[in-house]
C-alpha positions in Angstrom: 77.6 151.4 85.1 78.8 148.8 87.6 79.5 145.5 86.6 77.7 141.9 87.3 79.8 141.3 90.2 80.4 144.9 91.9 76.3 144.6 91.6 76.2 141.4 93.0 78.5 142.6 96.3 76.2 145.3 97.1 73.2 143.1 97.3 75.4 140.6 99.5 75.7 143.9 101.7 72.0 144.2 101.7 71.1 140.6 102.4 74.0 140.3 105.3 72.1 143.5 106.4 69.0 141.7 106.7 69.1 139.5 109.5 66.2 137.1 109.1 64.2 135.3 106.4 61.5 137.2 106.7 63.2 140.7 106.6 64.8 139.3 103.3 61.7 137.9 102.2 59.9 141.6 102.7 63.0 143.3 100.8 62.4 141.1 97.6 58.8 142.1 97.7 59.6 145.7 98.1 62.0 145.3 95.3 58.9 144.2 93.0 56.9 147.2 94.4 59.7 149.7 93.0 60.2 147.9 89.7 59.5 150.7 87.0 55.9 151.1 85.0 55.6 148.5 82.9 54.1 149.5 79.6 50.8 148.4 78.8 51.4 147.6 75.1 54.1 145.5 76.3 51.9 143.1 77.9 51.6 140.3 75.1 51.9 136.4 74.6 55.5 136.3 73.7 56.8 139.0 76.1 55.2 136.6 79.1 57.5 134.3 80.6 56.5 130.7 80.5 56.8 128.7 84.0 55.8 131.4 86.6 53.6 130.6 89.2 52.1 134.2 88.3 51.9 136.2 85.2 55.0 138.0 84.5 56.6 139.9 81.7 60.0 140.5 80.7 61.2 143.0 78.0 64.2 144.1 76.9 65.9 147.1 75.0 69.4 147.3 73.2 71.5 150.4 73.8 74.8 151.3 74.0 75.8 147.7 73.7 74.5 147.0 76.8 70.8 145.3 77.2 68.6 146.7 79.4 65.4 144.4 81.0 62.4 145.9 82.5 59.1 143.2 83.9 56.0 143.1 85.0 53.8 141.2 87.7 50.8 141.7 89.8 52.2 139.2 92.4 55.0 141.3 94.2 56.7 138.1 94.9 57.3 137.4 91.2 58.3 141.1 90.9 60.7 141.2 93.3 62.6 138.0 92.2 62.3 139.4 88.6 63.8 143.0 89.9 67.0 140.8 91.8 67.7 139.7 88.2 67.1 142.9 87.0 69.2 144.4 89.2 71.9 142.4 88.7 72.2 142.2 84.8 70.3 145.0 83.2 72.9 147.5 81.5 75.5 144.3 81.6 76.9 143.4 78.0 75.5 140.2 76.2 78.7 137.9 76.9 78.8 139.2 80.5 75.3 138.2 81.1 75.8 134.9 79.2 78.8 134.0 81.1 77.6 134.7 84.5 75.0 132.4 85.8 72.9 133.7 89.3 75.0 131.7 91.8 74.3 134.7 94.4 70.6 133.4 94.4 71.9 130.2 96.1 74.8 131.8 98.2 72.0 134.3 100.0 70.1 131.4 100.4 67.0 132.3 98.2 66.8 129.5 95.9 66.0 127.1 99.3 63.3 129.3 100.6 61.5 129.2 97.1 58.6 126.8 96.5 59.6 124.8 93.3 57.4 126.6 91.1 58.6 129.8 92.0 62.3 128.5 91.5 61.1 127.3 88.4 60.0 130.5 87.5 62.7 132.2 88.5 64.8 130.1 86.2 63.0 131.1 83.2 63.0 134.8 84.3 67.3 133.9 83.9 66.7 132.2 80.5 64.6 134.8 79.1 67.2 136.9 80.0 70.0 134.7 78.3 68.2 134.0 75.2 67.6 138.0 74.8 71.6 138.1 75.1 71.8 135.6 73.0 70.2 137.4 70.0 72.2 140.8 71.1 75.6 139.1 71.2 78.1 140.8 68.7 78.8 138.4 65.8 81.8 139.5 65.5 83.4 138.2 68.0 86.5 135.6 67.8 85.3 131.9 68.4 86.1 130.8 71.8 
């Protein structure tokens, strides 16, 4: 599996690749259109992220010491900025998701081109991600 940051290269390939907004803007979406089927009986109250412009859920599974996060939205916008995060930190560990914050988000300029409800959103997405780290990290490691 490759890690946060060799993940985080390729999609700097991709977005150099892409030479406009709106080409970027149309790979995000497409990224939301290829996310996996989302489960039906996965579509509850506390699997829904709070603070998205549109409804979107967020799951997780624990495996391998790795997590794993899988999401749902019928706005392919939502989707697709869920699936960058996806992306990125599904099959990461706990600490290496917790101690890599999205900074690619603002270097490939998406954050800017966000409204502030979708950035808002998009924050949670990143939270709900952390706190599901957060309850997967090993106890047993040292104190920092």
């Amino acid at each position: 599996m490759n890690s946060i940051a060799d993940k985080t290269e390729e999609l700097r390939k991709i977005f150099i690749s892409k030479g406009s907004g709106e080409e970027r803007y149309l790979f995000i979406i497409d990224l939301g259109r290829k996310l996996a089927p989302y489960p039906d009986r996965l579509k509850t109250p506390n699997l829904q992220v709070p603070g998205c412009q549109s409804v979107l859920y967020l799951s997780s599974t624990f495996s391998d010491s790795k997590l794993f996060f899988h999401a749902h939205s019928d706005a392919l916008i939502s989707a697709g900025l869920a699936a960058l995060l996806i992306f990125v930190y599904s099959g990461q560990t706990p600490a290496d998701i917790l101690k890599t914050p999205p900074l690619f988000l603002k270097e490939f300029g998406i954050l800017g081109s966000l409204s502030p409800s979708r950035s808002n959103g998009l924050a949670q997405i990143h939270l709900r991600m952390k706190k599901d780290a957060l309850i997967h990290l090993d106890t047993n490691l040292a104190p920092c």
